[in-house]
CHARMM-style PDB file with segment names, atoms N, HN, CA, C and O in Angstrom:
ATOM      1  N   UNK     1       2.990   8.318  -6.481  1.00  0.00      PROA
ATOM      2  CA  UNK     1       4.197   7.894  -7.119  1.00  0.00      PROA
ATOM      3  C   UNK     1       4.934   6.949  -6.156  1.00  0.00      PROA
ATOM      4  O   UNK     1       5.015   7.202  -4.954  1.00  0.00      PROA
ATOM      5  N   UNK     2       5.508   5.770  -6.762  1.00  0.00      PROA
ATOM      6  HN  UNK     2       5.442   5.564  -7.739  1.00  0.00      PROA
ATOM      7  CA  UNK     2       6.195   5.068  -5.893  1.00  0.00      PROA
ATOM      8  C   UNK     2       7.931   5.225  -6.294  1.00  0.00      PROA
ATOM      9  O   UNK     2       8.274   5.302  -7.474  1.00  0.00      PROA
ATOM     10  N   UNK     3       8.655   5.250  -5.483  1.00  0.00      PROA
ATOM     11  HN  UNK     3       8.377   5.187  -4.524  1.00  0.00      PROA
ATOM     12  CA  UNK     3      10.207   5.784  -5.950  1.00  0.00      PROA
ATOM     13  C   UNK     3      11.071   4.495  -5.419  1.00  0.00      PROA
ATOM     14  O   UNK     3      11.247   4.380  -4.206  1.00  0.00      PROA
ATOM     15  N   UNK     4      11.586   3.566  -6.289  1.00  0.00      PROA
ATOM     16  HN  UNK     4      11.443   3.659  -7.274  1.00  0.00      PROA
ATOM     17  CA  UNK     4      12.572   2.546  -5.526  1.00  0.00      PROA
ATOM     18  C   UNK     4      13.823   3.346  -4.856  1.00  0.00      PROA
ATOM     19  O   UNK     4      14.059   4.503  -5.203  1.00  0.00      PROA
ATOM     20  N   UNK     5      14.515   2.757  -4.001  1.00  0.00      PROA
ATOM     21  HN  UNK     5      14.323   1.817  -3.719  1.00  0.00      PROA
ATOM     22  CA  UNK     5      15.415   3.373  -3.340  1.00  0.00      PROA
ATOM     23  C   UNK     5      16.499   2.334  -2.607  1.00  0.00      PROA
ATOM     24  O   UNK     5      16.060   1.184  -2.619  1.00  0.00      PROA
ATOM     25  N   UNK     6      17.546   2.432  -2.099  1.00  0.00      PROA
ATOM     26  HN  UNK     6      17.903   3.366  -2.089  1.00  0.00      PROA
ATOM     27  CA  UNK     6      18.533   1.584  -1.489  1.00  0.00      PROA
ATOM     28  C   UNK     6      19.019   2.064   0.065  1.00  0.00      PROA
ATOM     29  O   UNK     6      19.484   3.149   0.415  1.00  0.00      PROA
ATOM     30  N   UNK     7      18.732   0.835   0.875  1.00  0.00      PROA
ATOM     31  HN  UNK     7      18.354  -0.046   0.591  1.00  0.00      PROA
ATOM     32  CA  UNK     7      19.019   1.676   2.025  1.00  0.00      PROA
ATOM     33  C   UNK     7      20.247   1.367   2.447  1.00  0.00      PROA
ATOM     34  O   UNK     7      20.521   0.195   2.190  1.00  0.00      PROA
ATOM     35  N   UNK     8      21.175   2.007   3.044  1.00  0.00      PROA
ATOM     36  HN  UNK     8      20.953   2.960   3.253  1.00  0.00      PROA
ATOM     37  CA  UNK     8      22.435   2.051   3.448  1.00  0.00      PROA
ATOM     38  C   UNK     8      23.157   0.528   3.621  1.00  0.00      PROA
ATOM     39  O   UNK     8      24.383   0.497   3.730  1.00  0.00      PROA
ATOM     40  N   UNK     9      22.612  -0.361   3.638  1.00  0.00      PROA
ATOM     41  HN  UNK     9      21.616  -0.336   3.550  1.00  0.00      PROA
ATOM     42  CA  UNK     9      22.463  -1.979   3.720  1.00  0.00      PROA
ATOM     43  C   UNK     9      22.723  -2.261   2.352  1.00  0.00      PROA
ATOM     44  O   UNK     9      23.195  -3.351   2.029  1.00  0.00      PROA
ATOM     45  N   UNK    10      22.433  -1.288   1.433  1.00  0.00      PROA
ATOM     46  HN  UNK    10      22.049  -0.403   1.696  1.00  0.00      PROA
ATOM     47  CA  UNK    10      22.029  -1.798   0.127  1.00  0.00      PROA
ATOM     48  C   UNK    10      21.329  -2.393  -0.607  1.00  0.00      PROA
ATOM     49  O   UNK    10      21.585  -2.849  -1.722  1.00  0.00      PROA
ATOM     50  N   UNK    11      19.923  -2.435   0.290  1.00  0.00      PROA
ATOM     51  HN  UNK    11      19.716  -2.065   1.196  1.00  0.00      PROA
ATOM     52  CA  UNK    11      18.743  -3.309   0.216  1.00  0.00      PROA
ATOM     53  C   UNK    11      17.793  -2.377  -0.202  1.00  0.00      PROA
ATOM     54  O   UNK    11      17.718  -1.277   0.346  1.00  0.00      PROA
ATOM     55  N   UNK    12      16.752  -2.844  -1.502  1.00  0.00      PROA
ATOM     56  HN  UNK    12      16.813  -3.737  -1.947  1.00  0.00      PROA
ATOM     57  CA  UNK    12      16.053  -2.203  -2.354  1.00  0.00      PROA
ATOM     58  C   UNK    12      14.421  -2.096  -1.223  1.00  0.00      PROA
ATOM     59  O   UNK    12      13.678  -2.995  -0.831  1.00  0.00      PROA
ATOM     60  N   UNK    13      14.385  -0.735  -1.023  1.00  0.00      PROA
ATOM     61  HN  UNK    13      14.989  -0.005  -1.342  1.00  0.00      PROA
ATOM     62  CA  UNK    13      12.887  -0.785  -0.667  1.00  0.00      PROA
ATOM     63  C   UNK    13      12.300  -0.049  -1.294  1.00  0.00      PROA
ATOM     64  O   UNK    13      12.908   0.399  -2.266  1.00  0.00      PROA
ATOM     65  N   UNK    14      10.850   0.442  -1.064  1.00  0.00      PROA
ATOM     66  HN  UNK    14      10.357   0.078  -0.275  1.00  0.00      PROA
ATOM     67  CA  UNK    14       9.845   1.281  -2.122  1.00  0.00      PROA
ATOM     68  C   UNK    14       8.991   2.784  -1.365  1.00  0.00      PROA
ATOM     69  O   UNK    14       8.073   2.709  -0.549  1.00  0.00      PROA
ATOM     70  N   UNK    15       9.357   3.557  -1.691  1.00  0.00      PROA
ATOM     71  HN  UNK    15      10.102   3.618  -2.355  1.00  0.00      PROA
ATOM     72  CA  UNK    15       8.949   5.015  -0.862  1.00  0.00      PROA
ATOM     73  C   UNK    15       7.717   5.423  -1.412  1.00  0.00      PROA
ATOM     74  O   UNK    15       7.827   5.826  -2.570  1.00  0.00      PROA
ATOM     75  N   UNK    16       6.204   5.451  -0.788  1.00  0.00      PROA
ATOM     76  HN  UNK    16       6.115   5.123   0.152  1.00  0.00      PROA
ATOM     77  CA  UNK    16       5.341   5.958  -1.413  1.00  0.00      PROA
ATOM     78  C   UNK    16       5.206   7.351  -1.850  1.00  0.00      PROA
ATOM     79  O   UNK    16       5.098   7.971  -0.792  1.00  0.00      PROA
ATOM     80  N   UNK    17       5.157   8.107  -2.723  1.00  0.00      PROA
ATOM     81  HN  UNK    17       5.244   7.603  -3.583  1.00  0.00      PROA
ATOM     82  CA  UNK    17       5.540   9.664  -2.448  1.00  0.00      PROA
ATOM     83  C   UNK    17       4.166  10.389  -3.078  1.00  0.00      PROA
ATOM     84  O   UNK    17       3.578   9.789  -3.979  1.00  0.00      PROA
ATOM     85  N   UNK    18       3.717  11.518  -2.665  1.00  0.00      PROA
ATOM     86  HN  UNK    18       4.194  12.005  -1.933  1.00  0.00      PROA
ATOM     87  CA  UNK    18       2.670  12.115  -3.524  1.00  0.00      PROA
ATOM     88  C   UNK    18       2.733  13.609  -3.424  1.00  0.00      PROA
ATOM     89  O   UNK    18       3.265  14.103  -2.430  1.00  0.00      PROA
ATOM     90  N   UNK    19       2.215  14.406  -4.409  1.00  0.00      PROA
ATOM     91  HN  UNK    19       1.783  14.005  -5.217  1.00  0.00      PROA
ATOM     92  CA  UNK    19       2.065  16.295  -4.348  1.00  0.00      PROA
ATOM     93  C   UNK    19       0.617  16.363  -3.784  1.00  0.00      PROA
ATOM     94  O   UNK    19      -0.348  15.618  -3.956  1.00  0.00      PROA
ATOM     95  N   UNK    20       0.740  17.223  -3.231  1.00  0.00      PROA
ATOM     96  HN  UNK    20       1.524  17.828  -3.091  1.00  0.00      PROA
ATOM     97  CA  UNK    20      -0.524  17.933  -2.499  1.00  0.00      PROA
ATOM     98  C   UNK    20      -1.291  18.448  -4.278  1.00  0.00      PROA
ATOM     99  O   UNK    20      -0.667  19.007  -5.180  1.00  0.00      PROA
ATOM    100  N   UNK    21      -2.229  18.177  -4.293  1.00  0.00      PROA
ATOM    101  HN  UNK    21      -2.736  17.722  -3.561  1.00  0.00      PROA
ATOM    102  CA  UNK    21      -2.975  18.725  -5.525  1.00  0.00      PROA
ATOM    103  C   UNK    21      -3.427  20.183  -5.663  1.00  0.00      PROA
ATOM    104  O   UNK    21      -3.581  20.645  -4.533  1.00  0.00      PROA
ATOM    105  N   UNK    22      -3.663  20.961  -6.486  1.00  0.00      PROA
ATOM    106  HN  UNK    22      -3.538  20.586  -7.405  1.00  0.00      PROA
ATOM    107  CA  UNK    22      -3.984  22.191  -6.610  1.00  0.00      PROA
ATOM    108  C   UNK    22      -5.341  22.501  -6.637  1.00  0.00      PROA
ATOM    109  O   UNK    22      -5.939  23.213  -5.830  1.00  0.00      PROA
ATOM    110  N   UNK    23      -5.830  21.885  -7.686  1.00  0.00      PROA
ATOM    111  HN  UNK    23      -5.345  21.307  -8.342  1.00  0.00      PROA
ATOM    112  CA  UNK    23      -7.673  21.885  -7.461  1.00  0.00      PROA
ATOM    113  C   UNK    23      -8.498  21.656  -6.236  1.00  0.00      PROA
ATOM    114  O   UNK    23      -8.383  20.601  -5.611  1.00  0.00      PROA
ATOM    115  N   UNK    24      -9.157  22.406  -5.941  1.00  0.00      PROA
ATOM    116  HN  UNK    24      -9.250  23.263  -6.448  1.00  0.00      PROA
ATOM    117  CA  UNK    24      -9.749  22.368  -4.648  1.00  0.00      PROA
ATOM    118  C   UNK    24     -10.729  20.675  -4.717  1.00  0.00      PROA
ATOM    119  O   UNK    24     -11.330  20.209  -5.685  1.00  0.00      PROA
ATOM    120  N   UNK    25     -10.597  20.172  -3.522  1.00  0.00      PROA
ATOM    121  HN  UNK    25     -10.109  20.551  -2.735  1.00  0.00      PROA
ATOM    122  CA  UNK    25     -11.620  18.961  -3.409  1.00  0.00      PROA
ATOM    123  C   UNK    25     -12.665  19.407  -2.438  1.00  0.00      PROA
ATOM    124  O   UNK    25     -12.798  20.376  -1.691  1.00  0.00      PROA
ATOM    125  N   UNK    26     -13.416  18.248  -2.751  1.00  0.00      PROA
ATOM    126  HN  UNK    26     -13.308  17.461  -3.358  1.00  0.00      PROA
ATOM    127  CA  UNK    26     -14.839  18.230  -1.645  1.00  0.00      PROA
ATOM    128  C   UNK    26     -14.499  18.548  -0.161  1.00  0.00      PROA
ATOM    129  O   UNK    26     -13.307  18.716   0.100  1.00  0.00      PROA
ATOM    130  N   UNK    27     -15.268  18.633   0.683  1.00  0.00      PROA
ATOM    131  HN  UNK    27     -16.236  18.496   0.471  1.00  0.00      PROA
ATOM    132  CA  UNK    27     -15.018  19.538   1.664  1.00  0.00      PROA
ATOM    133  C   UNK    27     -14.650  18.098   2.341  1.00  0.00      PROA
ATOM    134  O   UNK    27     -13.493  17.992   2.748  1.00  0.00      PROA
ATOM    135  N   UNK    28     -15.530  16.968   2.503  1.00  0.00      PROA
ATOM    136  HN  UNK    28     -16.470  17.053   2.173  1.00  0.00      PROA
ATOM    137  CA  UNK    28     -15.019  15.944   3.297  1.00  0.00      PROA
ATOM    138  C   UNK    28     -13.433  15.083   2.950  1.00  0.00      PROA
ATOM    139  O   UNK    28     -13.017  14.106   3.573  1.00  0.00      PROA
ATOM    140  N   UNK    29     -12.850  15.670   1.964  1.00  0.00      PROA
ATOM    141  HN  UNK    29     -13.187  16.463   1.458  1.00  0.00      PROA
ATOM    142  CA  UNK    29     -11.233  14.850   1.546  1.00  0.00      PROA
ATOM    143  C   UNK    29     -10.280  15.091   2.565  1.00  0.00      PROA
ATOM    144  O   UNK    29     -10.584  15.900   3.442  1.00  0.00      PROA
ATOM    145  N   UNK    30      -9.031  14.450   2.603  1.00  0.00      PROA
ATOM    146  HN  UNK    30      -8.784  13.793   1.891  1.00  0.00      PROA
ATOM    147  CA  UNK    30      -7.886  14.515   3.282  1.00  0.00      PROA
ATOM    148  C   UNK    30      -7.045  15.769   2.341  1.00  0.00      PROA
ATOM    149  O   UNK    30      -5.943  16.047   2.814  1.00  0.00      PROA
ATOM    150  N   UNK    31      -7.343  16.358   1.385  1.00  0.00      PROA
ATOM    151  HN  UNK    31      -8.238  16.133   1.001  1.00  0.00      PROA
ATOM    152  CA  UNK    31      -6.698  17.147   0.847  1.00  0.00      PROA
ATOM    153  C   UNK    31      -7.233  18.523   1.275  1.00  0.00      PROA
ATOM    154  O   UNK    31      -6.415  19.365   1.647  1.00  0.00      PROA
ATOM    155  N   UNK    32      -8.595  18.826   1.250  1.00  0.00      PROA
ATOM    156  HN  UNK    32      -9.259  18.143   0.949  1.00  0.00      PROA
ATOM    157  CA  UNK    32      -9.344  20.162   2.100  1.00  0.00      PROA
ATOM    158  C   UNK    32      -8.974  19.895   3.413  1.00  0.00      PROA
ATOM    159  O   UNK    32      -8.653  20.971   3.917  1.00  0.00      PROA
ATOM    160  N   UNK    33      -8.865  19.008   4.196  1.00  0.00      PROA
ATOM    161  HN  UNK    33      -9.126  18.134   3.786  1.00  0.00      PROA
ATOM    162  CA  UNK    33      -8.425  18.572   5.570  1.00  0.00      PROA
ATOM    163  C   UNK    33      -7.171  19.583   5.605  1.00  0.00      PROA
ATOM    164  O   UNK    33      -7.209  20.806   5.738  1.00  0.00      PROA
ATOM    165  N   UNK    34      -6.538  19.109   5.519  1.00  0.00      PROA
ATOM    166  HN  UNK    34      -6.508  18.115   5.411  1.00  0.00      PROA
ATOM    167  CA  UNK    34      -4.687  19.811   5.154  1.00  0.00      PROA
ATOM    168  C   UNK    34      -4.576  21.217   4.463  1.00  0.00      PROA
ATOM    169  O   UNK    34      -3.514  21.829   4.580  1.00  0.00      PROA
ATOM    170  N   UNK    35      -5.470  21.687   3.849  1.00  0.00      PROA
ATOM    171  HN  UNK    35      -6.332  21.190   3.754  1.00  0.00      PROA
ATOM    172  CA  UNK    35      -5.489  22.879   3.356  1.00  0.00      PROA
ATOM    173  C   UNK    35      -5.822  23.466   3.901  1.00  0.00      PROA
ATOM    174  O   UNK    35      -5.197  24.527   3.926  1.00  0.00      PROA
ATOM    175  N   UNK    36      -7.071  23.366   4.829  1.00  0.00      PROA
ATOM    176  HN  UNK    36      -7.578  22.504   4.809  1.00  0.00      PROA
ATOM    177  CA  UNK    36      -7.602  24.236   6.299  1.00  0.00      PROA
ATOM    178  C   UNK    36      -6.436  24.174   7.856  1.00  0.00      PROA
ATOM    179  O   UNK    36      -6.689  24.385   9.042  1.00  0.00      PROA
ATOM    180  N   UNK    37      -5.362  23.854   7.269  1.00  0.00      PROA
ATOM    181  HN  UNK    37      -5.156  23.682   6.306  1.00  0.00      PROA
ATOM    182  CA  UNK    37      -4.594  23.306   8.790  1.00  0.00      PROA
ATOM    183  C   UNK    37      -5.064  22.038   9.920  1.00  0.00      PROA
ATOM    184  O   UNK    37      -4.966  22.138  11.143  1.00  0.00      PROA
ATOM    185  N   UNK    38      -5.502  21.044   9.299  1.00  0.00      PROA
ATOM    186  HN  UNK    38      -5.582  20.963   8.305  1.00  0.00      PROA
ATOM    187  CA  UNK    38      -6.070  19.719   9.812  1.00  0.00      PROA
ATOM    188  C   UNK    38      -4.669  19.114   9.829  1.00  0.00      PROA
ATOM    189  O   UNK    38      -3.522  19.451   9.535  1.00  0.00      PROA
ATOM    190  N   UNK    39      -5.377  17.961  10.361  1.00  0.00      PROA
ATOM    191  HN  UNK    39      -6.309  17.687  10.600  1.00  0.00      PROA
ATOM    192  CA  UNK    39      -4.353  16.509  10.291  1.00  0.00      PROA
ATOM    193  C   UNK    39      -5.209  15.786   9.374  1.00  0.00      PROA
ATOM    194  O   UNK    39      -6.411  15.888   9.619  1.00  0.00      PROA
ATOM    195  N   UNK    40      -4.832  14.978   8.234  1.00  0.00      PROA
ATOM    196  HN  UNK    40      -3.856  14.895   8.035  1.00  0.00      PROA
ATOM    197  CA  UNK    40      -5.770  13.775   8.122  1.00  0.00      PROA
ATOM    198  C   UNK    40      -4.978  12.514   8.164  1.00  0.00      PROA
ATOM    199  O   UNK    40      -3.854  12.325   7.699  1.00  0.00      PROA
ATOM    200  N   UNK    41      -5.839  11.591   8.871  1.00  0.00      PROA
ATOM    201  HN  UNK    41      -6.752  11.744   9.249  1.00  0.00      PROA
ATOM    202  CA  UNK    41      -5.744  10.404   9.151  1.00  0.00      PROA
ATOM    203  C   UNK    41      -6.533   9.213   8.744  1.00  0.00      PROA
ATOM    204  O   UNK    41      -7.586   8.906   9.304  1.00  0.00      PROA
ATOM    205  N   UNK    42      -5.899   8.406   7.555  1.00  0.00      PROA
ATOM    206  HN  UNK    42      -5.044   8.655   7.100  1.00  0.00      PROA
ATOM    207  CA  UNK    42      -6.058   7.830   6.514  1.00  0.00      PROA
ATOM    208  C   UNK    42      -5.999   6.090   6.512  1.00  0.00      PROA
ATOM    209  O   UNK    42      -5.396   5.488   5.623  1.00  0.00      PROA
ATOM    210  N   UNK    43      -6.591   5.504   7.441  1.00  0.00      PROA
ATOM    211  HN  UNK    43      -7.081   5.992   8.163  1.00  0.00      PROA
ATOM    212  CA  UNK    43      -6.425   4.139   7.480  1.00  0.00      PROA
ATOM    213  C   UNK    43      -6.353   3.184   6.093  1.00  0.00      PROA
ATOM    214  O   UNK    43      -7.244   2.846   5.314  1.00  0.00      PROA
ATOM    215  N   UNK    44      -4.670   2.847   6.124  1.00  0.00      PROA
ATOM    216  HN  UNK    44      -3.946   3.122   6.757  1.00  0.00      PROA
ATOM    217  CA  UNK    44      -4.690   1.882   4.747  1.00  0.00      PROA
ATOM    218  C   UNK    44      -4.232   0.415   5.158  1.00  0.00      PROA
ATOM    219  O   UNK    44      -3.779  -0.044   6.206  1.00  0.00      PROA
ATOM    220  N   UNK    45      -4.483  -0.051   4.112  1.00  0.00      PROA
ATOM    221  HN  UNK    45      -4.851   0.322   3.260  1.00  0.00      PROA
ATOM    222  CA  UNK    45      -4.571  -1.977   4.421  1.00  0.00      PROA
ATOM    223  C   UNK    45      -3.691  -2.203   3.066  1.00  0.00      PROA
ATOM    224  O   UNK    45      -4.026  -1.603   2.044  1.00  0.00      PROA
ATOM    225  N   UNK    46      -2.625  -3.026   3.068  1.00  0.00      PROA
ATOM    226  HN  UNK    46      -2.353  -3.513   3.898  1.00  0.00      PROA
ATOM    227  CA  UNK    46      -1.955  -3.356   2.087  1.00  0.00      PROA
ATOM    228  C   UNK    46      -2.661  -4.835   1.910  1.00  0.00      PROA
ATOM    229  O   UNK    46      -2.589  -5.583   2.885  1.00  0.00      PROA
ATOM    230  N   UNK    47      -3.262  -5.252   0.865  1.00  0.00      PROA
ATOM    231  HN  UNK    47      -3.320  -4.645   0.072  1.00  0.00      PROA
ATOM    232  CA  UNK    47      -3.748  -6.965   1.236  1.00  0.00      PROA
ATOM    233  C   UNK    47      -2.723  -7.462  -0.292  1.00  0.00      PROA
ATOM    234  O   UNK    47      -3.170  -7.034  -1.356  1.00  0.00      PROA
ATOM    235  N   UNK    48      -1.678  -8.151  -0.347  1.00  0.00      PROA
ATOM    236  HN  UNK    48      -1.315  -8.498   0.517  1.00  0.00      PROA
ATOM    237  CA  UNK    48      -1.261  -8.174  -1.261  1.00  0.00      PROA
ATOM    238  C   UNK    48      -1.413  -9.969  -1.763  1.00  0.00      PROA
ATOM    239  O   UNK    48      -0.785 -10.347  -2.753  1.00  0.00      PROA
ATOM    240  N   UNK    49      -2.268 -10.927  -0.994  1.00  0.00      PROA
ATOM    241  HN  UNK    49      -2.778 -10.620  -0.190  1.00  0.00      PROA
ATOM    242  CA  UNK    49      -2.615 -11.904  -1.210  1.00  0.00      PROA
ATOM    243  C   UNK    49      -2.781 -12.367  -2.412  1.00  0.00      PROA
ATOM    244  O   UNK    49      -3.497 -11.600  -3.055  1.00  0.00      PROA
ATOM    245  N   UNK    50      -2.469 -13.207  -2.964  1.00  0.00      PROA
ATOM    246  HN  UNK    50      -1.887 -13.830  -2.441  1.00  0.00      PROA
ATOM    247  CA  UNK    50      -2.907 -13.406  -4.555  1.00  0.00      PROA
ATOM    248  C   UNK    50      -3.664 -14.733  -4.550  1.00  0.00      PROA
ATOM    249  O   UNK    50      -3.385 -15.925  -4.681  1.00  0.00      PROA
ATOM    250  N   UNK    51      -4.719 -14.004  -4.346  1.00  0.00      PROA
ATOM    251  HN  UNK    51      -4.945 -13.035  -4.240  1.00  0.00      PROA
ATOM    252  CA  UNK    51      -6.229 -15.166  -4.054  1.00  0.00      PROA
ATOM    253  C   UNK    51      -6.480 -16.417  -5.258  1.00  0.00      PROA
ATOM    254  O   UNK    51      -7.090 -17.482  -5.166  1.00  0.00      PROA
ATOM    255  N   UNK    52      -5.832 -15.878  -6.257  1.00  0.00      PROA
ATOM    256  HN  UNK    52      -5.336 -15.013  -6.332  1.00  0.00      PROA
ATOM    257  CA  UNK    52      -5.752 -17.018  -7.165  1.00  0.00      PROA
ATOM    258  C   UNK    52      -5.243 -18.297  -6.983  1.00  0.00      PROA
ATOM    259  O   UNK    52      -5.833 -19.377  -7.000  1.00  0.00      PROA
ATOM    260  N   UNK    53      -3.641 -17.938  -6.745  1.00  0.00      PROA
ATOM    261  HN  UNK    53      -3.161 -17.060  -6.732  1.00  0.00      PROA
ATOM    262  CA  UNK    53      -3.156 -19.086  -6.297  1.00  0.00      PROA
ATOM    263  C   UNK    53      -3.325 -20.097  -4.822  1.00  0.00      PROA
ATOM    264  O   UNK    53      -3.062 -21.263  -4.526  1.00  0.00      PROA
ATOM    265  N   UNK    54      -4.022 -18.690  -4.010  1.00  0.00      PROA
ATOM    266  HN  UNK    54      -4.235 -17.743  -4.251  1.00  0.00      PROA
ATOM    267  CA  UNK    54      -4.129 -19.272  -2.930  1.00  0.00      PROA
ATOM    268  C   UNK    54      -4.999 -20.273  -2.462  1.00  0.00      PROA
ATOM    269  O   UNK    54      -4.991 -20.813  -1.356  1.00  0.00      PROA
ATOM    270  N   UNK    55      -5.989 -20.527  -3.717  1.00  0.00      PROA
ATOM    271  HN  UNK    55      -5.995 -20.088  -4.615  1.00  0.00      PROA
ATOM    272  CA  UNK    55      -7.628 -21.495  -4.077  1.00  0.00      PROA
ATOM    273  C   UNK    55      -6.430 -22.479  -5.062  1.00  0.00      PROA
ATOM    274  O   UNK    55      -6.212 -23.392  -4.265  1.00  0.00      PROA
ATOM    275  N   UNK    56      -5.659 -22.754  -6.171  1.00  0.00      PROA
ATOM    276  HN  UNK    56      -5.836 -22.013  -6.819  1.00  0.00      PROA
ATOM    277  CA  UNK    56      -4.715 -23.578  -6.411  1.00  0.00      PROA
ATOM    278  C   UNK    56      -4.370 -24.296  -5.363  1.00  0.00      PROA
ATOM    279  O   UNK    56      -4.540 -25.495  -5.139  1.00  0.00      PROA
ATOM    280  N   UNK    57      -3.787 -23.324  -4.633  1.00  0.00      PROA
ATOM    281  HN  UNK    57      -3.649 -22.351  -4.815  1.00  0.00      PROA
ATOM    282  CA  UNK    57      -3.441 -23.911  -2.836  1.00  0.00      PROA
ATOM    283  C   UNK    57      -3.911 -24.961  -2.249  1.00  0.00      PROA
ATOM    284  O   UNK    57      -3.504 -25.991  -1.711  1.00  0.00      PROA
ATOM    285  N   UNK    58      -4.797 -24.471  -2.476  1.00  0.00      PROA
ATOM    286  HN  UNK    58      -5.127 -23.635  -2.913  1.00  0.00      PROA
ATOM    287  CA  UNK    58      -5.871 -25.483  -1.318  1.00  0.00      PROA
ATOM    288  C   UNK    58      -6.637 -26.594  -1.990  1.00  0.00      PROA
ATOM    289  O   UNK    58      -7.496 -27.335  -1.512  1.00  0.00      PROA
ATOM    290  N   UNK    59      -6.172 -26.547  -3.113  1.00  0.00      PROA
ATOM    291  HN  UNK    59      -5.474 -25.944  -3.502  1.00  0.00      PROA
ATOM    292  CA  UNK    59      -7.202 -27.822  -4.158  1.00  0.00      PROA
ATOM    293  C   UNK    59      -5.587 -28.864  -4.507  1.00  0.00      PROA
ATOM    294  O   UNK    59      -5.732 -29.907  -5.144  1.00  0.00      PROA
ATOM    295  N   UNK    60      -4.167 -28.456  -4.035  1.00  0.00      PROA
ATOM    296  HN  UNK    60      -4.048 -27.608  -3.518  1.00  0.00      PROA
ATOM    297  CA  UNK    60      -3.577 -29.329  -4.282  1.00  0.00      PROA
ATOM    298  C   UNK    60      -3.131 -30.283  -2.058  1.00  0.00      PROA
ATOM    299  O   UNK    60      -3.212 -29.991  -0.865  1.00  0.00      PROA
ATOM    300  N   UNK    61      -2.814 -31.130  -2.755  1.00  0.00      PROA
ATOM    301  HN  UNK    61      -2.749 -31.367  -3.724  1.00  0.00      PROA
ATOM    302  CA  UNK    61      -2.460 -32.275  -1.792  1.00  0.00      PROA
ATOM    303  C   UNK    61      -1.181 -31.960  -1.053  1.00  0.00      PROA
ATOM    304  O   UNK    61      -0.267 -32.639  -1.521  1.00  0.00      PROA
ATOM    305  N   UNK    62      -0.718 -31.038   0.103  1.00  0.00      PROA
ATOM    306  HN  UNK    62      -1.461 -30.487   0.483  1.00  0.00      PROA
ATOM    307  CA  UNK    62       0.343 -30.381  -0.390  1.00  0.00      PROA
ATOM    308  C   UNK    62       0.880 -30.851   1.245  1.00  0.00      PROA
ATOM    309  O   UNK    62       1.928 -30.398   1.707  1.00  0.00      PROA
ATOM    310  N   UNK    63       0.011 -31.801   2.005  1.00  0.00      PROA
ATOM    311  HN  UNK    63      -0.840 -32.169   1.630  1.00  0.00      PROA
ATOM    312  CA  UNK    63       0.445 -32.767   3.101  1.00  0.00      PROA
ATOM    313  C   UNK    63       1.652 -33.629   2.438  1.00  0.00      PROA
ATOM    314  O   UNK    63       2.601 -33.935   3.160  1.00  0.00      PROA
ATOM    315  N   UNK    64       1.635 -33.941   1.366  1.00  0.00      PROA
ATOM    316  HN  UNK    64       0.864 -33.693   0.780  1.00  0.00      PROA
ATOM    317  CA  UNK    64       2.838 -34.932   0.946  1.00  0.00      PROA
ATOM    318  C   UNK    64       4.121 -34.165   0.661  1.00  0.00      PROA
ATOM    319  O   UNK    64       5.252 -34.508   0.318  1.00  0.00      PROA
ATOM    320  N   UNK    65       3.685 -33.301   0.860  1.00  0.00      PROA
ATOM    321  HN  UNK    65       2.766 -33.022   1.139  1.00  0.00      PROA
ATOM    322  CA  UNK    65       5.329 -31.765   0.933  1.00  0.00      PROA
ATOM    323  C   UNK    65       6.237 -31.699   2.383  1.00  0.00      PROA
ATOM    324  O   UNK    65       7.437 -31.439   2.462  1.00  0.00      PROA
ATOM    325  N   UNK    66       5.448 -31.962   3.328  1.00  0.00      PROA
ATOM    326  HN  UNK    66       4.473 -32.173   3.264  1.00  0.00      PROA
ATOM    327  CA  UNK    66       5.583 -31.834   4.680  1.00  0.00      PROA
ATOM    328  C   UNK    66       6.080 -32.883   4.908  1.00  0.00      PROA
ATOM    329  O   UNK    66       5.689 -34.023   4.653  1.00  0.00      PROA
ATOM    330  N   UNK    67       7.413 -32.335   5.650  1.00  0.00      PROA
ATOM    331  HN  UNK    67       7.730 -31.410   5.858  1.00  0.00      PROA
ATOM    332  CA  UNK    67       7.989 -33.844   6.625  1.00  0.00      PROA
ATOM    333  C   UNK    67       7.689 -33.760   8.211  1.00  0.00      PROA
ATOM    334  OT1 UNK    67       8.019 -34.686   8.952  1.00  0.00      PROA
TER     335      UNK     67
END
C-alpha cells in the first residue's frame, strides 16, 4: 500500500506501507525470514525512467535548445 502524506513543510511525499501476511510462504521468502526471528534484507531499485520518451529524446535535435 502506498499512503500520501504531508510533511511538516507541507510538502506531499509517499510512505510505502505493507501487513505481514498470514499464510505461511516458502521457506526461502522475506516473510518466513521474519517469522522465524530473521532480518530480511531486500535490495530494491526504483528505475522510474520512461524509456519511451527517452528514445523521442534522442531522435530529436535538441542541440538547438542549448545556449
Amino acid at each position: 500500500m502506498i499512503e500520501k502524506r504531508i510533511d511538516p513543510l507541507g510538502r506531499t511525499y509517499y510512505w510505502l506501507a505493507a501487513q505481514l501476511l498470514r499464510e505461511k510462504g516458502a521457506a526461502d521468502t522475506d516473510i518466513e525470514a521474519v517469522r522465524k526471528g530473521k532480518i530480511s534484507i531486500t535490495p530494491l531499485h526504483f528505475n522510474l525512467t520512461d524509456f519511451r520518451v527517452l528514445e523521442k529524446l534522442k531522435e530529436m535535435d535538441v542541440e538547438k535548445y542549448v545556449d
